[in-house]
C-alpha positions in Angstrom: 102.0 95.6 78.1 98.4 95.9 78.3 95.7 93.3 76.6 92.5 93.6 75.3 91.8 90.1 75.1 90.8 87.8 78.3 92.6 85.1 78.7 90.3 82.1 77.9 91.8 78.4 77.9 91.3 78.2 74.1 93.5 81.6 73.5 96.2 80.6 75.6 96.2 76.7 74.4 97.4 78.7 70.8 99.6 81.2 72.6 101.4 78.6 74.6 101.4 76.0 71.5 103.0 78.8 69.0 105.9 79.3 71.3 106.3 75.6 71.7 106.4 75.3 68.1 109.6 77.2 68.2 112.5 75.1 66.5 116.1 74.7 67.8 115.5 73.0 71.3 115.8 69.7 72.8 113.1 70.8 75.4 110.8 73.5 75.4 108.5 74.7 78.4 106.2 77.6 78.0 104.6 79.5 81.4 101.9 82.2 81.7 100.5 84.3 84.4 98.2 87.1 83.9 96.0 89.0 85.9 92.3 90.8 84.8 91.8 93.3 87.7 89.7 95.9 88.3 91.5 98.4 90.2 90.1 100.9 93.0 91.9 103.0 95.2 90.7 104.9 98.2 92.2 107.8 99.8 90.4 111.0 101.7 87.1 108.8 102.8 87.0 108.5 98.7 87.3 106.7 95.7 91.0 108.2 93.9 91.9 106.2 91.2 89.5 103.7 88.8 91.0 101.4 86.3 90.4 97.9 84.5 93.7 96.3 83.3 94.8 93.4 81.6 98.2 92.1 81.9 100.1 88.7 81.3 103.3 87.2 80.8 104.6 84.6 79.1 108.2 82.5 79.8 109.9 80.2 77.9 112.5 77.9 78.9 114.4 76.0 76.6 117.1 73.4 77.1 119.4 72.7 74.6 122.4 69.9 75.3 121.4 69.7 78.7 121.8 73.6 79.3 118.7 75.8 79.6 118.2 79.4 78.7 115.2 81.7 79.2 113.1 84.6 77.8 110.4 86.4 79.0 107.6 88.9 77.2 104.8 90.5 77.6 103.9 90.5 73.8 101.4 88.1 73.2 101.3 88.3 69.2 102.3 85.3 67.1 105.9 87.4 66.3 106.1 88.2 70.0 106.0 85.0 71.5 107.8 83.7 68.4 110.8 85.8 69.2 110.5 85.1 73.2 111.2 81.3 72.6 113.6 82.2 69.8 115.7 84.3 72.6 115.5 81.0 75.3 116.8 79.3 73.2 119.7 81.3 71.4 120.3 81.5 75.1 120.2 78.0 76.1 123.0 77.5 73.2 125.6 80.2 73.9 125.3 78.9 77.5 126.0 75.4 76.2 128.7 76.7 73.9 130.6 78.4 76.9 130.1 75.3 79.4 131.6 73.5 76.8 134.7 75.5 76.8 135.2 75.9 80.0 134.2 73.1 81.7 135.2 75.0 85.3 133.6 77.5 84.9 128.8 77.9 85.6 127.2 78.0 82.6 126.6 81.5 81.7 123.1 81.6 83.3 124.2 80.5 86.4 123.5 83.7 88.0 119.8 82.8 87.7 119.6 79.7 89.8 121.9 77.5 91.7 123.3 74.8 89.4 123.5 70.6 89.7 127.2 69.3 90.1 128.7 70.4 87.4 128.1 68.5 84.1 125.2 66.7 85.5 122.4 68.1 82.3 119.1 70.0 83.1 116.2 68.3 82.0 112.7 69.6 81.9 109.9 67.7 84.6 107.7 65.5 83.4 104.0 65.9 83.2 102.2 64.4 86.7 98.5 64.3 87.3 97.3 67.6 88.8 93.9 67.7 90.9 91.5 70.0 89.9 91.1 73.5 91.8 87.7 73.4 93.8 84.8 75.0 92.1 84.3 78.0 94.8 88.2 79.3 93.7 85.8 80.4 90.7 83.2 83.6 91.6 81.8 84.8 88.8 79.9 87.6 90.8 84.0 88.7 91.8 83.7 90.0 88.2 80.5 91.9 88.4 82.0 93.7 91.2 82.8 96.7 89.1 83.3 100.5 90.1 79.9 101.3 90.5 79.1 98.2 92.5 82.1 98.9 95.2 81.3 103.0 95.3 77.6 101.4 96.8 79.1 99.0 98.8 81.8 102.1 100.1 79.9 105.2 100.4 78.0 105.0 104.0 81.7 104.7 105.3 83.0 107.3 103.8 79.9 109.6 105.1 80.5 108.0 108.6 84.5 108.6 108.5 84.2 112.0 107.1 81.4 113.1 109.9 83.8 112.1 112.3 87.2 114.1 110.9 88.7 110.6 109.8 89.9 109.4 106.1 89.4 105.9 104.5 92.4 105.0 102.3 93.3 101.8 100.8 92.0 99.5 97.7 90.1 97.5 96.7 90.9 95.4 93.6 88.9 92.3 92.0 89.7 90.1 89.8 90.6 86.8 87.6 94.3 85.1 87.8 95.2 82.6 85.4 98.3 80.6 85.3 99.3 78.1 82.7 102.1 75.7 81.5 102.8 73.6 78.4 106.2 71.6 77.6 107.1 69.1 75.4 107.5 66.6 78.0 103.5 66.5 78.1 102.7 68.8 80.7 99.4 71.2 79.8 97.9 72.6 82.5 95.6 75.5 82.5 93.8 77.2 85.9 91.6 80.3 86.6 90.8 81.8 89.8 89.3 84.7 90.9 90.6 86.8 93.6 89.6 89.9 95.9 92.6 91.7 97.3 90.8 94.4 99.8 93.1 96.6 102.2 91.1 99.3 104.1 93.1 101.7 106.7 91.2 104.2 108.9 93.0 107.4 109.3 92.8 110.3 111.8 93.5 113.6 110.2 96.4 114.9 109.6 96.8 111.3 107.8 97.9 108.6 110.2 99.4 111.4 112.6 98.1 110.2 115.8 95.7 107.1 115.1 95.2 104.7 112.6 93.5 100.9 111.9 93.8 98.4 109.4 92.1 95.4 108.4 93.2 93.0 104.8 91.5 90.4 103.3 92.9 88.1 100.6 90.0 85.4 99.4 88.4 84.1 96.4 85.3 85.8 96.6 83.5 88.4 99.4 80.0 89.8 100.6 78.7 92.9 101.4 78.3 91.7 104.7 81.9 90.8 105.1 83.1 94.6 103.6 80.9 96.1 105.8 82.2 94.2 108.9 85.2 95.4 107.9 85.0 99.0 107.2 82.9 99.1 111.0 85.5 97.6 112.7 88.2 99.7 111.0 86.3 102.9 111.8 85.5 102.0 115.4 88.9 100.9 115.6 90.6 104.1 114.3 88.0 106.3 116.7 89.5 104.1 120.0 93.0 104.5 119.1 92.9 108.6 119.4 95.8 109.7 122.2 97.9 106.5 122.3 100.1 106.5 125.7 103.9 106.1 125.5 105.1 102.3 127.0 108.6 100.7 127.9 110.4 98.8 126.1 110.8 95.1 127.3 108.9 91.6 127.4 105.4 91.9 126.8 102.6 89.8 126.1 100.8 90.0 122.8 97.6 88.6 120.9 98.8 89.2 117.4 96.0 89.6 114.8 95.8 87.4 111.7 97.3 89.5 109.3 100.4 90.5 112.0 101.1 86.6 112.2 101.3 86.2 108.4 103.7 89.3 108.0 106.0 87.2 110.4 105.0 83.7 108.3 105.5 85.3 105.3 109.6 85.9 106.6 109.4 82.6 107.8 108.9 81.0 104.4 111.5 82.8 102.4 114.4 82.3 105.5 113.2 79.0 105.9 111.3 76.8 104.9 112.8 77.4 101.3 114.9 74.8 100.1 117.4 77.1 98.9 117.7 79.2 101.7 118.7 75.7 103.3 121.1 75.0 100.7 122.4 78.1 101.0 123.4 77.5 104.8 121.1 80.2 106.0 117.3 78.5 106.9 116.3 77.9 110.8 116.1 74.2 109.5 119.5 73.8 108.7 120.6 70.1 110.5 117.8 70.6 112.4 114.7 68.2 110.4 113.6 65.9 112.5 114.2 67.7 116.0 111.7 70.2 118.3 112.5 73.5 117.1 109.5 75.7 118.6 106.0 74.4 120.3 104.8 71.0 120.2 101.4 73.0 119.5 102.5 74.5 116.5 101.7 72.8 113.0 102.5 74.7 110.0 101.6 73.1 106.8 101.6 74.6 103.0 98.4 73.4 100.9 97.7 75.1 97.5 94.5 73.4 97.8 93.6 75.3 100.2 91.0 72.4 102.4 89.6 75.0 104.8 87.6 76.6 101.6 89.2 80.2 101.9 92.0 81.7 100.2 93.1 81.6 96.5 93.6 77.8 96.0 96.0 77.2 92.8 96.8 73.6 92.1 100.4 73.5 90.5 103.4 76.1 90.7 105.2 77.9 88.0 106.9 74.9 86.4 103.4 73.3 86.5 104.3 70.5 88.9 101.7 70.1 91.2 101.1 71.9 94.4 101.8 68.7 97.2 100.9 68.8 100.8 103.8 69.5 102.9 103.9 69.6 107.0 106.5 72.1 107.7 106.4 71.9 111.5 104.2 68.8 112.6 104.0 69.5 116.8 107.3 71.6 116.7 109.2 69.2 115.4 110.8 70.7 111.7 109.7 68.5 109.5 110.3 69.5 105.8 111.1 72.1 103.3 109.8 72.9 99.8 111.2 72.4 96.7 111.4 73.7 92.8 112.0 70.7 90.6 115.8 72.1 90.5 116.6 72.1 94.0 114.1 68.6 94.7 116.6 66.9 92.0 120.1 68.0 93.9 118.6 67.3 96.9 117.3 63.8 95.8 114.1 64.1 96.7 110.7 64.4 94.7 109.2 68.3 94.1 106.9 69.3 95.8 105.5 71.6 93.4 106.5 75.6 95.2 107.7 77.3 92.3 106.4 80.8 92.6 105.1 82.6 89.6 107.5 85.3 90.5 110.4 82.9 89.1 109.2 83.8 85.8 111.3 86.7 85.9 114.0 85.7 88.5 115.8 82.8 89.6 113.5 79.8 90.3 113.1 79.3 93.7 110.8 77.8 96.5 108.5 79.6 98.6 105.8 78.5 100.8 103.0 80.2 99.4 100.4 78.8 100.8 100.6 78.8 104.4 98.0 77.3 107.1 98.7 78.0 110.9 96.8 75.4 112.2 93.7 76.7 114.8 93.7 76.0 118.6 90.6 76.2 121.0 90.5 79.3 121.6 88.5 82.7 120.6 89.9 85.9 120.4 88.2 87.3 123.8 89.4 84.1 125.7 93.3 85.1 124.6 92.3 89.1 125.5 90.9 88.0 128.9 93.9 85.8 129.4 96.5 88.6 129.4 96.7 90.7 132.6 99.0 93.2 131.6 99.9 93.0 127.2 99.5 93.9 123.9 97.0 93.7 121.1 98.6 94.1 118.0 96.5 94.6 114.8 99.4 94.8 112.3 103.0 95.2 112.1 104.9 97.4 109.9 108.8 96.9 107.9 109.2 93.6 109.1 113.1 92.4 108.5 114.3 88.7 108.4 117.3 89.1 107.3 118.7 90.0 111.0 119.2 86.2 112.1 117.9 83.8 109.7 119.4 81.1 111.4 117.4 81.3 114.0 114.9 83.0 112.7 115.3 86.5 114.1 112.7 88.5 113.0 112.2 92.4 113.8 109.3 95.0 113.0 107.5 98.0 114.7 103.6 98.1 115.5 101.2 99.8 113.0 98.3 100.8 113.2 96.1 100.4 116.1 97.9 98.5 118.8 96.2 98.7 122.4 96.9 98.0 125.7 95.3 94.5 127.2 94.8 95.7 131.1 92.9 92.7 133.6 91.9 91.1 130.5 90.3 94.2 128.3 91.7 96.0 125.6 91.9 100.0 127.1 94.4 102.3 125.5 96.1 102.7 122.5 99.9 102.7 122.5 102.7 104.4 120.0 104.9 101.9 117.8 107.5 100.0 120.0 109.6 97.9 117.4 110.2 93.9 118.9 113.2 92.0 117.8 113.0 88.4 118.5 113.4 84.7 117.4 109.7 83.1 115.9 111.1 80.0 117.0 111.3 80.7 120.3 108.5 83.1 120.1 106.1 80.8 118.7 107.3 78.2 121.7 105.4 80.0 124.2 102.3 79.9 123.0 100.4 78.4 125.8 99.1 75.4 123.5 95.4 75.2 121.7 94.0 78.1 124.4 97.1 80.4 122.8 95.4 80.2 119.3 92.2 81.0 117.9 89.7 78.6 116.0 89.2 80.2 113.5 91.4 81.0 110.6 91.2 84.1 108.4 92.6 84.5 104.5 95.5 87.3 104.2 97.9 87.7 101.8 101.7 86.9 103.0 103.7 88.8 100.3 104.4 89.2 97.2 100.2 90.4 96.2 98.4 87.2 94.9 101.4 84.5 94.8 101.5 84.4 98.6 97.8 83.5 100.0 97.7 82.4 104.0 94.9 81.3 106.4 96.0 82.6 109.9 94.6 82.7 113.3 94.9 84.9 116.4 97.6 84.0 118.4 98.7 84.6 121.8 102.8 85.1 122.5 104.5 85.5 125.9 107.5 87.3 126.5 108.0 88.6 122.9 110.7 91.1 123.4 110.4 95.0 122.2 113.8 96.7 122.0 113.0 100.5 121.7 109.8 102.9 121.0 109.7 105.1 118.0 107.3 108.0 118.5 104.5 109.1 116.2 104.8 112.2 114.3 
């Protein structure tokens, strides 16, 4: 459902309150997320499709004899929020009721989330003290960015693509995010950030037949000197990338491009570094925290507060515990997972604060969201004129995790644009070739700091606005391609 009304603090305070004035529970939570975006698509070196929408949604849990049950709607009206918490907790009871009778069997919403030993009751987190979000996650001139403001910013690349027979797909949407909790355990927290979610794709006609380039950016806020960075380097791109040569198969070395390492991070944190994929028997750090699993160069940490000053910082997750600091891989060595406030209490430990918004309307579980690959020394002509004979790879395309999780298998084709490094210079472009190998060992032959780029860059990981990543470039050895796939 659609909304006419922004969401302001004061608005959702009384949304959030009316729900939590719902009788019948012993606990109550209440969660929002919404989204205000202003919608543009691009396709044929033009603007397709225009739109400003509103949408939010609103979860209540409820916990009733230390069972819980949940609702979800998006009808914000006094009777529709009303009848959401009504429905958690009518929920929460029959699942009690059936528990009861059948002490050996889950409760009836066990199919939601994985349970605590059996008996052991649910209870709601407490509040904790969350920092504030840094002023900059707030643009306000993101929101003046309207139609009419991107055509201006847009049009002298569409001109320049359609002079030279190429098209200019992709979108770019602006916006406001807000997310907010309130329980009866004291918990009222309450954030807005604004967000720019810009994917632009330079296409040789027939559409993509031959040659393609792609460039994303996920941040808080953006220039006109940052879009039109972009949209030159995409068209440029796209222009060098006409007649790409067939290669072989085999071990090859590659600079992978910020968003191409975040398509493999963002595998990495749903296999992995989730504590429920290691409950589940199934994450690459299954009995292995606290031993080298990849290079003693690599540090990967998830921040929601995002200290490098790009990204879309958000200060506490879904169940509004906030967002903690956690070294995943400190020097190669594995060094910790994330955790809802379910999984953090049957694992004994305290949350870290990584419930995704997504769990609003799916079993609550733990993602690292906010993922920062840690810069090296390098720039990105040092790692080109490093390779003698590789691969620069601006993007890959169907990445899969699910091959090996246990050692972190990943497999994907190249997309768009990926170009032959010969005596240290990018020459020819190449068709898709699709690699298939572990990130762990992967990621362990990166030649230290001079295999990774300074400077980070903010791209989404999955999942839209939930998953927000600062990545480098990154130089791999070796990473092993296991059969071509020709372009139409």
């Amino acid at each position: 459902m659609t909304h006419s009304t922004p969401f302001t603090a004061p608005w959702l305070a009384d949304r959030l309150q009316k729900a939590l004035d719902v009788r019948g529970a012993d606990e109550l939570q209440v969660s929002f997320v919404g989204q205000e975006v202003d919608v543009l698509r691009l396709a044929a070196a033009s603007l397709v499709a225009a739109a400003k929408t509103t949408i939010g949604t609103l979860a209540v849990r409820a916990v009733v004899g230390g069972v819980e049950g949940t609702a979800t709607t998006t009808d914000l009206s006094d009777e529709g929020v009303a009848r959401c918490g009504q429905r958690a907790i009518a929920q929460a009871r029959l699942s009690a009721s059936r528990s009861r009778l059948n002490a050996s069997r889950s409760r009836l919403n066990a199919s939601r989330s994985r349970l605590l030993p059996l008996g052991t009751p649910i209870t709601l987190p407490e509040a904790r003290a969350i920092a504030a979000a840094p002023s900059w996650s707030f643009d306000p001139a993101v929101l003046e960015l309207d139609t009419a403001a991107k055509r201006a910013w847009l049009e002298d690349s569409f001109d320049a693509h359609r002079r030279d027979g190429l098209d200019l797909a992709g979108r770019f949407n602006t916006g406001r995010r807000t997310l907010a909790v309130r329980s009866t355990r004291g918990i009222d927290a309450f954030h807005q950030g604004t967000f720019v979610d810009l994917s632009l794709t330079s296409l040789e006609r027939p559409a993509g037949h031959r040659a393609s380039a792609t460039r994303e950016l996920l941040d808080a806020s953006i220039t006109r000197a940052q879009v039109d960075a972009l949209l030159t380097e995409v068209h440029q791109e796209c222009l060098a990338a006409h007649n790409p040569v067939e290669i072989e198969p085999g071990e090859w070395d590659v600079v992978l491009s910020p968003t191409a390492v975040a398509s493999l991070l963002g595998w990495m944190s749903i296999i992995g570094f989730s504590s429920d994929a290691v409950e589940d028997g199934t994450s690459f750090m299954c009995g292995r925290l606290g031993t080298q699993i990849t290079s003693p160069h690599l540090r990967l940490t998830d921040d929601g507060s995002m200290p490098l000053g790009r990204g879309l910082p958000s200060p506490f997750d879904a169940e509004g515990t906030p967002r903690g600091r956690v070294e995943l891989i400190r020097d190669g060595v594995a060094n910790a997972t994330v955790h809802t406030n379910l999984s953090a209490a049957r694992a004994g430990v305290a949350a870290t604060g990584h419930t995704v918004a997504s769990s609003l309307f799916s079993p609550a579980v733990a993602h690292a969201a906010h993922l920062h690959f840690e810069g090296g020394d390098a720039s990105v002509e040092s790692l080109i004129g490093s390779v003698k004979r590789g691969l620069f790879v601006t993007r890959f395309h169907y990445v899969n995790g699910a091959t090996d999780p246990r050692n972190a298998v990943l497999t994907g084709l190249l997309r768009d644009a990926a170009f032959l490094i010969e005596e240290g210079a990018m020459t020819r472009a190449v068709t898709p070739l699709r690699f298939t190998d572990s990130m762990l060992e992967a990621f362990g032959r990166i030649p230290g700091r001079s295999g990774i780029t300074s400077t980070l860059f903010p791209v989404a990981g999955t999942h839209g606005t939930d998953f927000s990543f600062l990545c480098p470039h990154v130089l791999i050895p070796a990473l092993k391609f296991t059969s071509g796939r020709m372009s139409a």
